[in-house]
C-alpha positions, -999 to +999 in steps of 0.1 A: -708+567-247-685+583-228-698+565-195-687+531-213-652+545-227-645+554-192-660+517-175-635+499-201-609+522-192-607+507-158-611+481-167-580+478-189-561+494-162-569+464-138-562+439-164-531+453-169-525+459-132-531+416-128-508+411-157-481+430-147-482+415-111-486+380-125-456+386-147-432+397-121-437+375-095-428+339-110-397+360-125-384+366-091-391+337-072-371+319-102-341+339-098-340+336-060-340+299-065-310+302-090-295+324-068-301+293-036-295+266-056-257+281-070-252+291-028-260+252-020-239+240-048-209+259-036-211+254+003-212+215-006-182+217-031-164+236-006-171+215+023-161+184+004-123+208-007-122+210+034-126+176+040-101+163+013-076+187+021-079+181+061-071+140+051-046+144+032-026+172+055-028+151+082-004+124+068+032+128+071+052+101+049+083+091+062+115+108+051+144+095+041+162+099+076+133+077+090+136+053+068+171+048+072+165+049+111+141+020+109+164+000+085+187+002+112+161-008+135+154-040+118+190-051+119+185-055+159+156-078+152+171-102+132+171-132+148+207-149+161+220-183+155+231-210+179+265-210+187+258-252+177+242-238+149+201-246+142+196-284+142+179-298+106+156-320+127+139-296+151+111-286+131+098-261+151+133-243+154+135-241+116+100-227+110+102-203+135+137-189+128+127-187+088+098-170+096+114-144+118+135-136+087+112-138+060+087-111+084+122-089+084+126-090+047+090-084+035+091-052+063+126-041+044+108-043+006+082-023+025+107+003+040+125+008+006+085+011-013+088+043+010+120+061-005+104+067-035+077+089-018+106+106-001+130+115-025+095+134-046+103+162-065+091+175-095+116+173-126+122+213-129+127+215-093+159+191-096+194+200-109+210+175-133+233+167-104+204+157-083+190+138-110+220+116-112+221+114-073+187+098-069+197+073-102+223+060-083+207+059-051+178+036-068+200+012-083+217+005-052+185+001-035+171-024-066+202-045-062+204-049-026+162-060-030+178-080-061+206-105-039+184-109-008+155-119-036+179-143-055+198-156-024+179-155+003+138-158-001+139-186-024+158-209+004+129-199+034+100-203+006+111-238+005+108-247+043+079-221+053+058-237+019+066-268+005+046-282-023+020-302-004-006-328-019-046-332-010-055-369-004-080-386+013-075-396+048-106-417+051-141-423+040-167-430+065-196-449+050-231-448+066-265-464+063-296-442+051-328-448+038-325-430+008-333-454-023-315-431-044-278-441-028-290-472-024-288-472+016-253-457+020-237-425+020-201-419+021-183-389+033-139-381+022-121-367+047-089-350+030-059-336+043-022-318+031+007-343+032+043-331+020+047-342-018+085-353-015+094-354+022+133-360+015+135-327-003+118-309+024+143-326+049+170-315+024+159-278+019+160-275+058+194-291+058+208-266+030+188-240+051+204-245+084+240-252+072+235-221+053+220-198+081+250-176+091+256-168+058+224-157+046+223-134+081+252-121+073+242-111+040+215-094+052+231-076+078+255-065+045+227-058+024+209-033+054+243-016+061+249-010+025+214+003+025+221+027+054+255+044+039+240+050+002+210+066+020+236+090+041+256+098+010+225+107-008+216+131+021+254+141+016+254+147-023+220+160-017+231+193+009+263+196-010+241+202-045+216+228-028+242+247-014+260+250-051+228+254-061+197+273-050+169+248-074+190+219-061+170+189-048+169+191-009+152+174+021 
């Protein structure tokens, strides 16, 4: 008896011995792999914060000093008229002046798109004087965008795209031995004509007699442009010297 309570003995022990192994192993390898898989999860997250960050701190938008610089600019590039004025009848001449202008406008909507990207600040960080600052500079902008809109863009729409109609220009009928045509097959060959010719002659007429007043109402419009932005950048220094949560560029 005391030769088999001694055999079992060991025999427990080992069993216990496997068990206890057995137990502890899986256990570990588990929380190393938690402990990899958090590790992964974080680099990756992190890496993807890097990249983001490093995108976006590379871009600069413009300020409001360069966008009044390149308003400026585009007051050089406006094209000149004739000292004869721009002859109705030259075609060409009329299309490519109107297009010169219409590229100038469509760069100044642009421009003034930027000023609101500029002039950023969040609301606590601006003084009520401030506030009332960049109302007044916005307003000014929206109604010089307002009488070049009205005034202007509607008279080059007309000559740079007239309503224009899609007829047929011919129809070339040929002979096929398909029963199902019944030997022919014919092809239409469209193209764009002008709908009303005489009011496209017209609108080039009103355009051209017209011309060095709607230039000189966007020269007005760009040098009104250019002083509001300086007295903004005035009002502006002037507020964050009185005040030290003033808005300030």
């Amino acid at each position: 008896m005391s030769t088999v309570t001694k055999t079992d003995a060991k025999k427990r022990k080992v069993e216990n011995g496997t068990t206890s192994s057995s137990t502890v192993g899986p256990s570990k390898k588990k929380k190393n792999g938690k402990v990899n898989g958090k590790a992964k999860s974080n680099s990756a997250s992190s890496s993807d914060t890097k990249s983001d960050d490093g995108s976006l701190s590379s871009f600069k938008p413009f300020t409001l000093a360069e966008v009044r610089t390149k308003i400026a600019h585009l007051s050089t590039r406006l094209p000149t008229i004739p000292d004869d004025g721009i002859d109705p009848d030259d075609k060409e001449a009329v299309i490519k002046w109107t297009g010169e202008v219409q590229a100038i406008i469509e760069e100044f909507n642009l421009l003034l798109c930027c000023v609101s990207a500029a002039t950023y600040r969040w609301g606590s960080d601006r003084s009520g004087a401030a506030d009332q600052n960049l109302s007044l500079l916005n307003s000014e902008l929206a109604n010089a965008q307002d009488q070049i809109s009205a005034s202007v863009t509607p008279r080059l729409s007309h000559v740079l795209a007239p309503v224009v109609d899609l007829v047929i220009e011919e129809t070339v009928t040929t002979t096929t031995k398909d029963e199902k045509t019944e030997g022919k097959r014919s092809v239409n060959h469209y193209k764009t004509v002008e709908n009303d010719p005489s009011f496209i002659r017209l609108c080039r007429g009103i355009l051209c007699r017209n011309a060095v007043m709607l230039r000189q109402l966007l020269m007005t419009n760009f040098h009104k442009v250019g002083r509001c932005i300086d007295d903004y950048l005035k009002a502006t220094k002037k507020d964050g010297d009185n005040n030290r949560n003033g808005f300030s560029f």
